[in-house]
N, CA, C and O atoms as a Tripos MOL2 file, in Angstrom:
@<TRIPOS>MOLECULE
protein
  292   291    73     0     0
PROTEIN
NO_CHARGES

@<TRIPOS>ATOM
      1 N          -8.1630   -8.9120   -4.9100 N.3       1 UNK1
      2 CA         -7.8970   -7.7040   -4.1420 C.3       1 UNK1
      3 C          -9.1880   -6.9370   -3.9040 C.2       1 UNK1
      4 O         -10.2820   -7.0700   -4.4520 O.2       1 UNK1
      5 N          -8.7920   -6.1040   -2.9550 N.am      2 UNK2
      6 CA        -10.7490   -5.3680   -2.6380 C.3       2 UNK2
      7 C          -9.7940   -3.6280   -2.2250 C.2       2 UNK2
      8 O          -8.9210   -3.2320   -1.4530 O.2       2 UNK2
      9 N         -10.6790   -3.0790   -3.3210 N.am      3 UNK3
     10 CA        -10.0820   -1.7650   -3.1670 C.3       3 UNK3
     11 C         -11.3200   -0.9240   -2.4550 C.2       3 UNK3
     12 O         -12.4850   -1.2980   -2.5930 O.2       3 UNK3
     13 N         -11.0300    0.0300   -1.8240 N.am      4 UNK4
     14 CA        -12.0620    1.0680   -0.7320 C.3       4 UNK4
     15 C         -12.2340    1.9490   -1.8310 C.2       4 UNK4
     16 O         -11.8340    1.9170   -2.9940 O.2       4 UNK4
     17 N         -13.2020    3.0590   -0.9200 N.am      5 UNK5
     18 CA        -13.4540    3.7310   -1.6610 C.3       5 UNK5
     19 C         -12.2030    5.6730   -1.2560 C.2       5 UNK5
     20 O         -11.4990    6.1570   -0.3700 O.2       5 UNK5
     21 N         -12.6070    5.9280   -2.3370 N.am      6 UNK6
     22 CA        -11.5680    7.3280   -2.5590 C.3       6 UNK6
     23 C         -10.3000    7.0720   -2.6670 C.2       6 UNK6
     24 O          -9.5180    7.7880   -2.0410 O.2       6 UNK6
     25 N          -9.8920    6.1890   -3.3360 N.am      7 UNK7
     26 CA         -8.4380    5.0330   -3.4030 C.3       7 UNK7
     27 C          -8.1030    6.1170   -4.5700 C.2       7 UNK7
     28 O          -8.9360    6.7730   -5.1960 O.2       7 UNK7
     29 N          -6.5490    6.1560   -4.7300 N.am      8 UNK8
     30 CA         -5.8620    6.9520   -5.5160 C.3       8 UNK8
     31 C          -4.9550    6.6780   -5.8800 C.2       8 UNK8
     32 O          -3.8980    7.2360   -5.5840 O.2       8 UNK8
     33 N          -5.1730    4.9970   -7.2270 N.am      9 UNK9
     34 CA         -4.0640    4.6900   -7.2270 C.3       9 UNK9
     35 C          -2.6780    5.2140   -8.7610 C.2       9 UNK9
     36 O          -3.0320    5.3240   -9.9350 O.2       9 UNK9
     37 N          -1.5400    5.3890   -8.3830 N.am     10 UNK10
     38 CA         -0.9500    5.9650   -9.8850 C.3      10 UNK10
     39 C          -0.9030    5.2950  -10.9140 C.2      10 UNK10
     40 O          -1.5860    4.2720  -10.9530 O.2      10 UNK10
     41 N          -0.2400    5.5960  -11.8410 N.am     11 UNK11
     42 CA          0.4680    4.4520  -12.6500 C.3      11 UNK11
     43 C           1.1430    3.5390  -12.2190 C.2      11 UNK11
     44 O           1.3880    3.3740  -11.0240 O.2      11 UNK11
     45 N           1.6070    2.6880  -13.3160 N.am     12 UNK12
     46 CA          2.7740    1.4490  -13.2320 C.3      12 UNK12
     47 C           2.7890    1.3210  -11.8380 C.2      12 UNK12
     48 O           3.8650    1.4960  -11.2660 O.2      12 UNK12
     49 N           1.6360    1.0030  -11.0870 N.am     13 UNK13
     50 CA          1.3780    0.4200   -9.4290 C.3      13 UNK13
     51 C           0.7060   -1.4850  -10.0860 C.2      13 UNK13
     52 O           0.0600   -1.9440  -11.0280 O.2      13 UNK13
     53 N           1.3140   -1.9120   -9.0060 N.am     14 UNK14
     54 CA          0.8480   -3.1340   -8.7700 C.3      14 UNK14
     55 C           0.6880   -3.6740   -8.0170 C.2      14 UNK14
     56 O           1.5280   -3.8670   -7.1380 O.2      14 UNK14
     57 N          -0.8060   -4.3030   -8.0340 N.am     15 UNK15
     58 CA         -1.5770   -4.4830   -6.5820 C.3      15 UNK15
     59 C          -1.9330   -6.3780   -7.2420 C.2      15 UNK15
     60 O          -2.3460   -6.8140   -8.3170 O.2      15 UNK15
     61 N          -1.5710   -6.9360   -6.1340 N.am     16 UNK16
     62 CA         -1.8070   -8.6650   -6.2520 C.3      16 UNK16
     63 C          -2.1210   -8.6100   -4.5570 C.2      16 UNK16
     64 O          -1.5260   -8.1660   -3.5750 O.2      16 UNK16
     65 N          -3.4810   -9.3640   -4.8240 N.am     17 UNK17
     66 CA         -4.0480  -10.0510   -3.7320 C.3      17 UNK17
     67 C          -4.0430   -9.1970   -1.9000 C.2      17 UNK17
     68 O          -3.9000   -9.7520   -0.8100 O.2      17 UNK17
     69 N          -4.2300   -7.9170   -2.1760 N.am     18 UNK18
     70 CA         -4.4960   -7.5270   -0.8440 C.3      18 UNK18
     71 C          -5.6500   -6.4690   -0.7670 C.2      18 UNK18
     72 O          -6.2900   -6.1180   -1.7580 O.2      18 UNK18
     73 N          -5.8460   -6.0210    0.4310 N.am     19 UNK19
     74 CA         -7.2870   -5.2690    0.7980 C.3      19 UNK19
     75 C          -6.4100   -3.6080    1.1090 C.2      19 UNK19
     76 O          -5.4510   -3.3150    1.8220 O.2      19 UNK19
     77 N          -7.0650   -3.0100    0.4250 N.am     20 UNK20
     78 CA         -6.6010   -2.0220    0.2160 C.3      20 UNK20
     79 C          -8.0500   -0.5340    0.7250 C.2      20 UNK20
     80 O          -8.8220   -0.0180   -0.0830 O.2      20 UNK20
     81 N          -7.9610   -0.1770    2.4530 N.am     21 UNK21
     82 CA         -9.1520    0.2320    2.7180 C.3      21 UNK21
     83 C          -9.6670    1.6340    2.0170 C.2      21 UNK21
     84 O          -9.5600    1.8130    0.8040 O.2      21 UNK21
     85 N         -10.2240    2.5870    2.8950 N.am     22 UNK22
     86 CA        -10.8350    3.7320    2.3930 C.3      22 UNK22
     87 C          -9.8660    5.0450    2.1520 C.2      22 UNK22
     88 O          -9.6760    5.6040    3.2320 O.2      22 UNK22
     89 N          -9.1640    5.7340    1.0080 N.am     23 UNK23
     90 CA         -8.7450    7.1920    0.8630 C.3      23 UNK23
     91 C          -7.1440    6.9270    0.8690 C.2      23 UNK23
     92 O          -6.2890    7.7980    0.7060 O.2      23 UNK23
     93 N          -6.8840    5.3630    1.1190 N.am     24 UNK24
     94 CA         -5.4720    5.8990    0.7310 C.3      24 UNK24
     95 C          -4.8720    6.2870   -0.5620 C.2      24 UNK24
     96 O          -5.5920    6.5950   -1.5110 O.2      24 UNK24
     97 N          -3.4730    6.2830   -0.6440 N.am     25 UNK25
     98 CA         -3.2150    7.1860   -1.4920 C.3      25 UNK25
     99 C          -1.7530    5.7810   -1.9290 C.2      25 UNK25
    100 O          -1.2710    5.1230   -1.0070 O.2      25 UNK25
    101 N          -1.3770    5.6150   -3.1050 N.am     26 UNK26
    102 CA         -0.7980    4.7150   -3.5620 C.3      26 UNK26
    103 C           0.1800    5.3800   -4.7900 C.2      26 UNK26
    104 O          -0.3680    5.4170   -5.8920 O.2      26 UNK26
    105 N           0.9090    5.6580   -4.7500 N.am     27 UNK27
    106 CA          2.4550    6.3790   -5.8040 C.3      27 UNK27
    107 C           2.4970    5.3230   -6.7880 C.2      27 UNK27
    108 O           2.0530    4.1790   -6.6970 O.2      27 UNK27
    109 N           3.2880    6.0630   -8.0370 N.am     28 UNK28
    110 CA          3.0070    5.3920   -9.1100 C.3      28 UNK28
    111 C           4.5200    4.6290   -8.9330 C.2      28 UNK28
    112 O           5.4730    5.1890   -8.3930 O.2      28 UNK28
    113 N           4.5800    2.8290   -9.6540 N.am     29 UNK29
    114 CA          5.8920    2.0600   -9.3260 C.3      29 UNK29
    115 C           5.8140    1.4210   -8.2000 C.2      29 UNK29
    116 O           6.8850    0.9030   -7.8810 O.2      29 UNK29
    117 N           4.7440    1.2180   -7.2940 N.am     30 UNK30
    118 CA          4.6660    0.8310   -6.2980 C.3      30 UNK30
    119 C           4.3380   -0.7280   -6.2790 C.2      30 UNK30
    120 O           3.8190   -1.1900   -7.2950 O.2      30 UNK30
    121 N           4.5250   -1.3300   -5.5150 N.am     31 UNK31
    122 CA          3.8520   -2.8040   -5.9280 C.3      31 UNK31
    123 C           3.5930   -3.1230   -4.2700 C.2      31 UNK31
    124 O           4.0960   -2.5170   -3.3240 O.2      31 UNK31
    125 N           2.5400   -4.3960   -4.2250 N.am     32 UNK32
    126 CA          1.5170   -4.3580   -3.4080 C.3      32 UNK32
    127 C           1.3020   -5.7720   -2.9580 C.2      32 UNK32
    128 O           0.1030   -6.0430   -2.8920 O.2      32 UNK32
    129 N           2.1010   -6.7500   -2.6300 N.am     33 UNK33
    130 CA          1.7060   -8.3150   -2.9620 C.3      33 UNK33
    131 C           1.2080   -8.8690   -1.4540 C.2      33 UNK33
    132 O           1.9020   -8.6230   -0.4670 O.2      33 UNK33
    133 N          -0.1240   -9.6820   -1.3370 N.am     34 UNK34
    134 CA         -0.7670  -10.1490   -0.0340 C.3      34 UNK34
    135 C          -0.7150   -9.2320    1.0380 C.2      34 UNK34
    136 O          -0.4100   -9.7230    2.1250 O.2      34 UNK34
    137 N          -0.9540   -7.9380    0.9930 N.am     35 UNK35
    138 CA         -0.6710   -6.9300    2.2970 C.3      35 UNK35
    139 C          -2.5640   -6.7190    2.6160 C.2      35 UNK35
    140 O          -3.6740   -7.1110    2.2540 O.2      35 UNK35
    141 N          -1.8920   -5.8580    3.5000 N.am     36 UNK36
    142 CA         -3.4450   -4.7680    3.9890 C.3      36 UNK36
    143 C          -3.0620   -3.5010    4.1360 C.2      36 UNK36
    144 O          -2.1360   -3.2420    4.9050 O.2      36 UNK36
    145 N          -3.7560   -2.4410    3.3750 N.am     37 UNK37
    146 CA         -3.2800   -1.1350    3.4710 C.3      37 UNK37
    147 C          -4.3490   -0.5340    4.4920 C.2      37 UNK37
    148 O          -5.4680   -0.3300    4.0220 O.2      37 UNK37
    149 N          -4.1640   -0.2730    5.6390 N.am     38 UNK38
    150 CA         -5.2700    0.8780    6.1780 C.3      38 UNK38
    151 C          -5.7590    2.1810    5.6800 C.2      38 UNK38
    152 O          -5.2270    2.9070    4.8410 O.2      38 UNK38
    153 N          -7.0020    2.3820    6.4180 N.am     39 UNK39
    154 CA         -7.2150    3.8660    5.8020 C.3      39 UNK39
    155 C          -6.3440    4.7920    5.8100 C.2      39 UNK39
    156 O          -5.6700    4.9140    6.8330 O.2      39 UNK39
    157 N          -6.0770    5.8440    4.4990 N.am     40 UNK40
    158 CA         -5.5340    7.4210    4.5460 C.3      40 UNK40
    159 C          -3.9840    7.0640    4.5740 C.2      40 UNK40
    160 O          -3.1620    7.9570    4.3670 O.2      40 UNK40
    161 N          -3.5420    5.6090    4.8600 N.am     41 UNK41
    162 CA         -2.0310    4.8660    4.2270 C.3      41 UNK41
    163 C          -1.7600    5.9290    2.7230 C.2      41 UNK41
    164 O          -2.4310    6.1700    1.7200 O.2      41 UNK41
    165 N          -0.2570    6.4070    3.2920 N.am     42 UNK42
    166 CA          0.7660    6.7550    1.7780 C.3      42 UNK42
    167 C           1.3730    5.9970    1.2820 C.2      42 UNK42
    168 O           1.7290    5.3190    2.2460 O.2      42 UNK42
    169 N           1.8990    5.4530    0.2290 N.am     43 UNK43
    170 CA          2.5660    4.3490   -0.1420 C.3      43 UNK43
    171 C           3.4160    4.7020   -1.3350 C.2      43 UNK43
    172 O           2.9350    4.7710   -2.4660 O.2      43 UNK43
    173 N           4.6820    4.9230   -1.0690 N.am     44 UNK44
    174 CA          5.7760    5.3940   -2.2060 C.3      44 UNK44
    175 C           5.5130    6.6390   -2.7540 C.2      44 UNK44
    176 O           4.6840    7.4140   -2.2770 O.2      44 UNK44
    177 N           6.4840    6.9620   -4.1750 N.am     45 UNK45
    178 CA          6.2670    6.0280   -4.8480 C.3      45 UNK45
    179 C           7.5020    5.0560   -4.8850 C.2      45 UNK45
    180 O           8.2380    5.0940   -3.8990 O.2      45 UNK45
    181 N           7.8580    4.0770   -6.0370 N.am     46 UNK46
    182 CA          8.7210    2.6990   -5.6720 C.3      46 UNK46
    183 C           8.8340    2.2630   -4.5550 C.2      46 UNK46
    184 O           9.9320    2.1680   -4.0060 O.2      46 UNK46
    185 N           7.6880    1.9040   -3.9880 N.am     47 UNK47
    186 CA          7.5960    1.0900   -2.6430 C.3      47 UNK47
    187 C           7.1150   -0.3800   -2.8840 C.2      47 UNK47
    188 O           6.3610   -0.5720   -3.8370 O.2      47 UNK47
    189 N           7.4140   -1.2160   -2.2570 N.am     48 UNK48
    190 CA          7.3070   -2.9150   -2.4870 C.3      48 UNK48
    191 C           7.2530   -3.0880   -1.1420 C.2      48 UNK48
    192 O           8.1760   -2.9050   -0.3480 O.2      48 UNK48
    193 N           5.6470   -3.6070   -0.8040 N.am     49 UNK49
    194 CA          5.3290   -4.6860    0.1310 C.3      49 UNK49
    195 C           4.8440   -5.3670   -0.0680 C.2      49 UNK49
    196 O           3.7980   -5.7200   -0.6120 O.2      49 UNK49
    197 N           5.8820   -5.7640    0.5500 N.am     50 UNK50
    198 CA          5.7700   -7.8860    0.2390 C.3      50 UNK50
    199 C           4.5240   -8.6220    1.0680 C.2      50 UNK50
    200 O           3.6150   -8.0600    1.6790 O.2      50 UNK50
    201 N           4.6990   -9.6880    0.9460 N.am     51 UNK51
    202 CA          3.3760  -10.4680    1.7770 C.3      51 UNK51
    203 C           3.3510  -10.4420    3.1870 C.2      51 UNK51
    204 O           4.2520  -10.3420    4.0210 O.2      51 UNK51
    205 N           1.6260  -10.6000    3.3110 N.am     52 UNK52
    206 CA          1.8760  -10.5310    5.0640 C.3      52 UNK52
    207 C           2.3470   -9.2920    5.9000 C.2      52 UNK52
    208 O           2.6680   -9.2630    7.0880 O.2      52 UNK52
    209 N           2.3060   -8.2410    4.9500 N.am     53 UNK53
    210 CA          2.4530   -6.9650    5.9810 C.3      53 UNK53
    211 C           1.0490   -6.3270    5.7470 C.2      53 UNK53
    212 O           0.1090   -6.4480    4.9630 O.2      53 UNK53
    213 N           1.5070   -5.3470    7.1790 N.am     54 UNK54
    214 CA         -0.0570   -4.3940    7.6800 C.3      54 UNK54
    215 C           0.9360   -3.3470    7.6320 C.2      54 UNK54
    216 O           2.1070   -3.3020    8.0090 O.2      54 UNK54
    217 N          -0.1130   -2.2120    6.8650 N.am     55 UNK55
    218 CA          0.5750   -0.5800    6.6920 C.3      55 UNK55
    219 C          -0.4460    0.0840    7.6230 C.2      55 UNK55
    220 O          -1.3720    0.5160    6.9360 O.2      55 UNK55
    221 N          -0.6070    0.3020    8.7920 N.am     56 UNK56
    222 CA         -1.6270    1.1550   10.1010 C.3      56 UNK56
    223 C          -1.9770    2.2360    9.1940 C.2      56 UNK56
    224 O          -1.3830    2.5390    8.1590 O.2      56 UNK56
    225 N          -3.0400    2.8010    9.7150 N.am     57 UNK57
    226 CA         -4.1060    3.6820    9.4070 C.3      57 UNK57
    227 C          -2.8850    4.8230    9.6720 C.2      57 UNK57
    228 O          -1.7560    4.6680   10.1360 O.2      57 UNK57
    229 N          -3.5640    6.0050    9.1940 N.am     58 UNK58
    230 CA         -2.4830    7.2310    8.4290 C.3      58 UNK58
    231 C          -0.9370    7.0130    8.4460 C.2      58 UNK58
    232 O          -0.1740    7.8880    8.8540 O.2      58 UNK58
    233 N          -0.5790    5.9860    8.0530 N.am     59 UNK59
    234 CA          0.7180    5.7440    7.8930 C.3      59 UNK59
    235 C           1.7640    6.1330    6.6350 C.2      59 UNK59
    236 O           1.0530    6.4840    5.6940 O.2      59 UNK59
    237 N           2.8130    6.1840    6.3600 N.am     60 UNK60
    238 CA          3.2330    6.5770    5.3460 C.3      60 UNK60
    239 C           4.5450    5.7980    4.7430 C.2      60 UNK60
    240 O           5.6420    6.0020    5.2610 O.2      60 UNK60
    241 N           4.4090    4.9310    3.6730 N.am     61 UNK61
    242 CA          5.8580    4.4690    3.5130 C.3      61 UNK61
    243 C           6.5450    5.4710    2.4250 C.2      61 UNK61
    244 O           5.7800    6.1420    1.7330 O.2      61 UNK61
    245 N           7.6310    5.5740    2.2830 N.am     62 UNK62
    246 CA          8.0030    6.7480    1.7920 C.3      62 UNK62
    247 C           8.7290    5.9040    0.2080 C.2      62 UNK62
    248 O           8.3190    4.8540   -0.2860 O.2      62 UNK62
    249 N          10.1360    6.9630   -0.4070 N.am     63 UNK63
    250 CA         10.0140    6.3060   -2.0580 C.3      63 UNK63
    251 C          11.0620    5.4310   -1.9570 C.2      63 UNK63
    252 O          12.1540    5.9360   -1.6990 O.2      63 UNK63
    253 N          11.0140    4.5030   -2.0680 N.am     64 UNK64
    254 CA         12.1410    3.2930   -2.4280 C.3      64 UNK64
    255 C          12.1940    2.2850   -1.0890 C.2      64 UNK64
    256 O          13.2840    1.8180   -0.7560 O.2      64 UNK64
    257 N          11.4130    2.0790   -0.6040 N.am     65 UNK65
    258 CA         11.1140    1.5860    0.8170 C.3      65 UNK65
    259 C          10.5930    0.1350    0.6570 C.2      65 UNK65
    260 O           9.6440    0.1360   -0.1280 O.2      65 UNK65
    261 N          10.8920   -1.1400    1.1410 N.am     66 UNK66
    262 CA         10.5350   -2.2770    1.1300 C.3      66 UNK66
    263 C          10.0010   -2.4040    2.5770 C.2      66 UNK66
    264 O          10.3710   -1.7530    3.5540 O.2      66 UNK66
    265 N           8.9790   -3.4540    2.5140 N.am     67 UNK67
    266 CA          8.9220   -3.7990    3.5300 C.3      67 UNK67
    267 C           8.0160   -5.4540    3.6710 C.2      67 UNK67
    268 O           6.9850   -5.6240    3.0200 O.2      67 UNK67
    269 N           8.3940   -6.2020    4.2940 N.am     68 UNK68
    270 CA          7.8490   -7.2430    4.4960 C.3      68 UNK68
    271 C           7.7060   -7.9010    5.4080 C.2      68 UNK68
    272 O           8.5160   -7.6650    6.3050 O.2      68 UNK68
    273 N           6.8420   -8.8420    5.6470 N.am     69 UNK69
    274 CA          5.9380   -9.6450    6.5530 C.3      69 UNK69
    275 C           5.8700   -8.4330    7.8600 C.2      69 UNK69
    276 O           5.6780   -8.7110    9.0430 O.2      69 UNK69
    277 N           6.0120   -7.4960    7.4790 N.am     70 UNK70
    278 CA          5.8350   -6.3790    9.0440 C.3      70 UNK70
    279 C           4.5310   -5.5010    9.4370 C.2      70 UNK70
    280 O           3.6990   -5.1920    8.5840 O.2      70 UNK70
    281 N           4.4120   -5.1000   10.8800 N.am     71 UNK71
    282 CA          2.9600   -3.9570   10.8070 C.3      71 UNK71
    283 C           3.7450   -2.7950   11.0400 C.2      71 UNK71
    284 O           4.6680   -2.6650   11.8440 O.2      71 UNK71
    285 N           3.2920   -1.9980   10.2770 N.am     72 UNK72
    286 CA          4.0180   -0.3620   10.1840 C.3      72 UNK72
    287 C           2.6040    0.1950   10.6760 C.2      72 UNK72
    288 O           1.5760    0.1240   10.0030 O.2      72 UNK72
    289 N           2.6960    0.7170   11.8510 N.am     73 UNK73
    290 CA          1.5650    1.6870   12.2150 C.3      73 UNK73
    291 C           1.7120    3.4750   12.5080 C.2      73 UNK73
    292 O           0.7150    4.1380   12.7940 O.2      73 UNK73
@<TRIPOS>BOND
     1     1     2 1
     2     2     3 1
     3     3     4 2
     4     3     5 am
     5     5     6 1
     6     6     7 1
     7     7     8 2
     8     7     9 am
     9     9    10 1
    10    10    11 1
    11    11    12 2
    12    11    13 am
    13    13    14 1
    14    14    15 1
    15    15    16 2
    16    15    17 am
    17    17    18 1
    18    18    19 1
    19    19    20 2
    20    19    21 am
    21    21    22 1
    22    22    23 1
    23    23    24 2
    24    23    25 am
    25    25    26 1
    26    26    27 1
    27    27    28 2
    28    27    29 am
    29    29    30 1
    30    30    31 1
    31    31    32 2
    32    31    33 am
    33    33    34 1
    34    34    35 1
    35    35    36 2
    36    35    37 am
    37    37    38 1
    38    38    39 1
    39    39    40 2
    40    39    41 am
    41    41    42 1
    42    42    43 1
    43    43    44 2
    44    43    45 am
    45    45    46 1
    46    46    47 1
    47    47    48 2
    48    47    49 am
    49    49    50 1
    50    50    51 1
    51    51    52 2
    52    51    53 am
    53    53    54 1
    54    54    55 1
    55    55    56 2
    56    55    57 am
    57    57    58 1
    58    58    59 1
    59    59    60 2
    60    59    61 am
    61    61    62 1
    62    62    63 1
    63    63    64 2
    64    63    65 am
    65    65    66 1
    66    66    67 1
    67    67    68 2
    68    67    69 am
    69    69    70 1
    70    70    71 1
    71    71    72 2
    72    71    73 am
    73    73    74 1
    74    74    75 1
    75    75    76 2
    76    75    77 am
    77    77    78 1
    78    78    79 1
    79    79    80 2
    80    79    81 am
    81    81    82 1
    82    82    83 1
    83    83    84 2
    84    83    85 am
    85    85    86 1
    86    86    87 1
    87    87    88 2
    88    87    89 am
    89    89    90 1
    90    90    91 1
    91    91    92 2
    92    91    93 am
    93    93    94 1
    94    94    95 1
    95    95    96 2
    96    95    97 am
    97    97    98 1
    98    98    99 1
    99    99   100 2
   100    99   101 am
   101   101   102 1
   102   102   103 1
   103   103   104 2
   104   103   105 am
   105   105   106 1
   106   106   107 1
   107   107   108 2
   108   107   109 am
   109   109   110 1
   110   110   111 1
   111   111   112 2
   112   111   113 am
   113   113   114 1
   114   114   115 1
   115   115   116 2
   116   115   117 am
   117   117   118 1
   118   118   119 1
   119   119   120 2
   120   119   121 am
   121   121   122 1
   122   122   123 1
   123   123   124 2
   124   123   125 am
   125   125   126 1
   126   126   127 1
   127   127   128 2
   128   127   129 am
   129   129   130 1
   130   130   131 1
   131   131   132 2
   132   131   133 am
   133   133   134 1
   134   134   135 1
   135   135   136 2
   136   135   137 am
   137   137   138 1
   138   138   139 1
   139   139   140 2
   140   139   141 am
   141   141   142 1
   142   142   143 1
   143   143   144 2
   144   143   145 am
   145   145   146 1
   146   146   147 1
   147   147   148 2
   148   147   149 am
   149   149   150 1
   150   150   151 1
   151   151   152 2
   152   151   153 am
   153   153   154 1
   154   154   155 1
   155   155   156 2
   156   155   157 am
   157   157   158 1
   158   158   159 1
   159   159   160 2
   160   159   161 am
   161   161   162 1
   162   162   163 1
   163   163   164 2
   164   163   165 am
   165   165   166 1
   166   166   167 1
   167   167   168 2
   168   167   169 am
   169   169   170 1
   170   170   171 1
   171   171   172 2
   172   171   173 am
   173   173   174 1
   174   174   175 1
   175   175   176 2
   176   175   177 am
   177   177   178 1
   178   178   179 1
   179   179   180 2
   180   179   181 am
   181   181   182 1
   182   182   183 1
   183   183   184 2
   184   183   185 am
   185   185   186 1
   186   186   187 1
   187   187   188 2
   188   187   189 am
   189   189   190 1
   190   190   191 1
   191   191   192 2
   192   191   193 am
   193   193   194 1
   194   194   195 1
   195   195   196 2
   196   195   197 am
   197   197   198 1
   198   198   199 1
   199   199   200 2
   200   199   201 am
   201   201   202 1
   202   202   203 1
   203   203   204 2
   204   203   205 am
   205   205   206 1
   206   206   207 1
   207   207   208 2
   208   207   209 am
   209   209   210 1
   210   210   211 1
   211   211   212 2
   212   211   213 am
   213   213   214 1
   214   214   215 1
   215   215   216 2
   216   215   217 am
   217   217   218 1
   218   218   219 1
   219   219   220 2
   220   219   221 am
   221   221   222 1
   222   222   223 1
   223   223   224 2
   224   223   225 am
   225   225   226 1
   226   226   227 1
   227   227   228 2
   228   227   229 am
   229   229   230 1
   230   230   231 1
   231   231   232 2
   232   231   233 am
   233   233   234 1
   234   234   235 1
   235   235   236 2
   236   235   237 am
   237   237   238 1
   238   238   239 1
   239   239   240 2
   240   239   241 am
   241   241   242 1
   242   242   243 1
   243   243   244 2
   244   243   245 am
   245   245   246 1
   246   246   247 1
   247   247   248 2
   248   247   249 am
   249   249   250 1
   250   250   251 1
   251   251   252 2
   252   251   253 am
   253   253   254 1
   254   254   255 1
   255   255   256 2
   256   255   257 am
   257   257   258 1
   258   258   259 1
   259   259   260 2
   260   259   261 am
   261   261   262 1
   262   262   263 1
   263   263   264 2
   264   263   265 am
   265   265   266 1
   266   266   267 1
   267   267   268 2
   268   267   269 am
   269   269   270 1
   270   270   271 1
   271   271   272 2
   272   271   273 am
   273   273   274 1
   274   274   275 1
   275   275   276 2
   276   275   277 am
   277   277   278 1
   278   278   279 1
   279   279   280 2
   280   279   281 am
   281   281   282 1
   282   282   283 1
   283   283   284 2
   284   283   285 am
   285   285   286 1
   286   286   287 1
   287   287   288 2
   288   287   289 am
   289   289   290 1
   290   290   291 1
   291   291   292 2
@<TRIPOS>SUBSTRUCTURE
     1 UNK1         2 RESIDUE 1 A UNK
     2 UNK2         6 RESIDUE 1 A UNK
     3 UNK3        10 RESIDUE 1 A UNK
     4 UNK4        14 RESIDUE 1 A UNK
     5 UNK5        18 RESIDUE 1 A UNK
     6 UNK6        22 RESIDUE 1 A UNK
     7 UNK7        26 RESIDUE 1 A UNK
     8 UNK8        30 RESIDUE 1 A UNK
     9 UNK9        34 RESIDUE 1 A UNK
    10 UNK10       38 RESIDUE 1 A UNK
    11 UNK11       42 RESIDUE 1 A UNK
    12 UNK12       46 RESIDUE 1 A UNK
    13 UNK13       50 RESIDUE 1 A UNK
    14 UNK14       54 RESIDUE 1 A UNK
    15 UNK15       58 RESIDUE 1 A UNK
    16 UNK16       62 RESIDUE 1 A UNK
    17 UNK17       66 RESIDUE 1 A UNK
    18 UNK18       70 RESIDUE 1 A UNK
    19 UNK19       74 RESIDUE 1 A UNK
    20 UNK20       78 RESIDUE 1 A UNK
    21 UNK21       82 RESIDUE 1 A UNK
    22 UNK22       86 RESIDUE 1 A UNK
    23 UNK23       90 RESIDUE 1 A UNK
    24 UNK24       94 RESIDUE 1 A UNK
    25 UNK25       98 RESIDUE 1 A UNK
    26 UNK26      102 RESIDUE 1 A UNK
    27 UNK27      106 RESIDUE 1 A UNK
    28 UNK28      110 RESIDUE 1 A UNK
    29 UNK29      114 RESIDUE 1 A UNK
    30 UNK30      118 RESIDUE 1 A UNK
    31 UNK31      122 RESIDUE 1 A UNK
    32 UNK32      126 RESIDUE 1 A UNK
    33 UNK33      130 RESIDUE 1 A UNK
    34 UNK34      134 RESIDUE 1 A UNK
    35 UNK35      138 RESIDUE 1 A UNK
    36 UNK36      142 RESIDUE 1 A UNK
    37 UNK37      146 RESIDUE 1 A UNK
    38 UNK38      150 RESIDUE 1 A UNK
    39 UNK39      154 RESIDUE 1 A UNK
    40 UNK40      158 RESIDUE 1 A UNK
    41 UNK41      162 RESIDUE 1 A UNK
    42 UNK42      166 RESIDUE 1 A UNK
    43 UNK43      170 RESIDUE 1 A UNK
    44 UNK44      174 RESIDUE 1 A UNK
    45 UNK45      178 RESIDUE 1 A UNK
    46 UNK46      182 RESIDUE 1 A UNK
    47 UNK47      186 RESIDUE 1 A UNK
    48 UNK48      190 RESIDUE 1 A UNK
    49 UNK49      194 RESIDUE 1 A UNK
    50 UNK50      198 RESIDUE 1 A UNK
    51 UNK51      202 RESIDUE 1 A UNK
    52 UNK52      206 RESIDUE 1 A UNK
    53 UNK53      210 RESIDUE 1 A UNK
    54 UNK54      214 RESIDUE 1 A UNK
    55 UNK55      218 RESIDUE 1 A UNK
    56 UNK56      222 RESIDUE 1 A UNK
    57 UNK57      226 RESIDUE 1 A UNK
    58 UNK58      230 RESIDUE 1 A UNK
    59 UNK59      234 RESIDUE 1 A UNK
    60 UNK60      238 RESIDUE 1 A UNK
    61 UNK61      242 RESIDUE 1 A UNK
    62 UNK62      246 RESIDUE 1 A UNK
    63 UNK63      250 RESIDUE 1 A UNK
    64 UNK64      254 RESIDUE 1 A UNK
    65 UNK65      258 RESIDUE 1 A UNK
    66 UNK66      262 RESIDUE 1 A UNK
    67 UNK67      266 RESIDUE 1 A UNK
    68 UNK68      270 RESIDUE 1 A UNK
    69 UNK69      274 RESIDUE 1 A UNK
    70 UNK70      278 RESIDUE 1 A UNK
    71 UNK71      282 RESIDUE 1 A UNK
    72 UNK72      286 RESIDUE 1 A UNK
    73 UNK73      290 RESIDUE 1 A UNK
């Protein structure tokens, strides 16, 4: 995984194998598997994306939210 810089990630988050760019912001319970997070991306918290998704630059997934193989911009 390749984390950016000003990354903010919580607790009990889990990040496997994706690029995770500059200032986003990552909720604690979240999990993270083969994605790409864009910059200033919100992510949960208890959010699960699955492989093969793109989260667009200032985007926001909100708490209990799945999402997979999708681009959320």
């Amino acid at each position: 995984s390749h984390i950016g810089a000003g990354v903010f990630i919580d607790a009990f988050t889990v990040i496997e194998s994706s690029a995770i760019e500059d200032h986003v912001q990552i909720r604690s319970h979240s999990v993270i598997e083969h994605s790409i997070i864009k910059n200033s991306a919100q992510i949960g918290p208890f959010a699960h994306i699955h492989k093969e998704s793109i989260i667009g630059e200032q985007a926001a997934i909100g708490n209990f939210v799945e999402v997979s193989r999708s681009t959320i911009g």
